[in-house]
N, C-alpha and C positions, 0 to 999 in steps of 0.2 A: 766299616764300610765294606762292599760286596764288591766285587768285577767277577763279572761270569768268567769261564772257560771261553765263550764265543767272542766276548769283547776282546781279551786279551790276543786271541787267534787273528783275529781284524786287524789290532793293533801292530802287532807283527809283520803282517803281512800288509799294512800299509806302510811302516819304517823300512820292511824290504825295500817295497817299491819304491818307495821316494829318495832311500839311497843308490838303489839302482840308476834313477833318472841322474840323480847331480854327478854318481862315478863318471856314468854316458858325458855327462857334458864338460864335465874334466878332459874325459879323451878329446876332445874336441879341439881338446889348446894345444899352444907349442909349448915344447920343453920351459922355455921362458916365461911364459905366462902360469901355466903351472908351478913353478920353483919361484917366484918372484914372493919379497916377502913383504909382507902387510903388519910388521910390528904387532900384532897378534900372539895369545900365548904360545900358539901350534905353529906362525909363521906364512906358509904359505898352504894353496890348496890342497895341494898333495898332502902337506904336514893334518891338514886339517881332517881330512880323508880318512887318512891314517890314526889318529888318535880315534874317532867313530868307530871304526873296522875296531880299532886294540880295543876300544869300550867293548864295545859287541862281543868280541869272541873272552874276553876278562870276566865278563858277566854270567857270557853261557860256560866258561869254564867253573866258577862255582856252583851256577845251578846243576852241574854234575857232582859237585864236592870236591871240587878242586881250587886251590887260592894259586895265580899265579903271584910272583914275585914283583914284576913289572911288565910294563906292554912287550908283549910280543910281537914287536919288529924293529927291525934299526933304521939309523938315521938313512941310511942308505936304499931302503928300500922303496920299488918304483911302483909306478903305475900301474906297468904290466902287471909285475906281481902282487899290487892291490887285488886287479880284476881277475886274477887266478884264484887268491886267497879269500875274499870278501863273500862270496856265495857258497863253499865251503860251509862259512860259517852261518850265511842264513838259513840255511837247508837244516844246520844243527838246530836252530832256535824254533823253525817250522816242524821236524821233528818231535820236539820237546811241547809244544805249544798242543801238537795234533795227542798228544798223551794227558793234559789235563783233564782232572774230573772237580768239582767243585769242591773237593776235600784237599785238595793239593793248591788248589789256589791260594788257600786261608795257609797250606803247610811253613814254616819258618824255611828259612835256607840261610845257614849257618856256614861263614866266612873269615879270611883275614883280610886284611885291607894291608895294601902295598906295604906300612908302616910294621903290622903283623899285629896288628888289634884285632879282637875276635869280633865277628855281630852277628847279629839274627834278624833277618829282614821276611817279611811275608811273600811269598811268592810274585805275588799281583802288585805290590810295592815294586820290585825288582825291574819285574818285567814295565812296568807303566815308565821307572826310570830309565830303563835303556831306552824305549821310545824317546821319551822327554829328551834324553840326553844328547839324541844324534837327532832331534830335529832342530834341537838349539846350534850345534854345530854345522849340520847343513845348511841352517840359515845365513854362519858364517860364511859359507862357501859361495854361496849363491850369490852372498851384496860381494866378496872378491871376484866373483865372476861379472858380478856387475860394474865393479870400479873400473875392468878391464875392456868398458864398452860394448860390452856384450848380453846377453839377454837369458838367464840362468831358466831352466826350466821350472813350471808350476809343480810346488812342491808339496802346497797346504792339505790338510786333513779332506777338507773339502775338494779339493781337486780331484782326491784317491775317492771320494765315494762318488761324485758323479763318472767316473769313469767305470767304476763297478756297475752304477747301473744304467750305461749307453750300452 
């Protein structure tokens, strides 16, 4: 299977966007509702937030050839510092994305997994899973935002392209 250079830049830069929208309506909560936990693997919104962001920058950390250890942040870390650290890391991923040519998309990117197993994943693999992977969990976020009475912002694929082109 093929994915251009162009799709994968799209793709990107519609997983920005759509975690940008649900961080935005995180800030929106109190402390409370934010930190409240939903028996969930990651717990609460925040928790939830947070493993996306450690996916994100975990991933764009090997596609430079680096394996981290484990997620980078702790249990302790907030909001605030979500919304400091999280665009950081998509500027990397938009960086990286604006460099592909259609030889590098097919290139392997070569890893350890938390456990310290080697793999080799295709570029366009990689990247299609970080999408996949934080829409799946912002979808968590969205029905916890929802359990909370409230009304999570429109997140879907389709949302990000009619707003591209209104």
């Amino acid at each position: 299977m093929h994915v251009s250079p162009d799709t994968l830049r799209l793709q990107i830069d519609y997983t920005i966007w759509a975690s940008r929208r649900i961080l935005d309506a995180a800030a929106a909560l109190s402390h409370d509702e934010l930190t409240r936990d939903f028996a969930s693997a990651d717990k609460t919104i925040l928790g939830t937030l947070l493993h996306i962001f450690g996916a994100d920058l975990n991933w764009m950390e090997r596609m430079e050839g680096r394996s981290l250890k484990a997620f980078p942040y702790d249990a302790n870390a907030s909001l605030a510092w979500l919304e400091e650290q999280w665009p950081k890391v998509w500027r990397r991923w938009q960086a990286y994305a604006s460099g592909l040519d259609e030889a590098a998309v097919e290139a392997p990117v070569s890893y350890l997994d938390f456990k310290g197993h080697p793999w080799s994943t295709p570029v366009w693999q990689v990247m299609l899973h970080v999408v996949n992977h934080a829409t799946h969990h912002r979808g968590q976020a969205a029905g916890f935002i929802r359990a909370l009475g409230k009304t999570p912002p429109p997140l879907d694929l389709m949302a990000y392209y009619r707003e591209l082109s209104s």
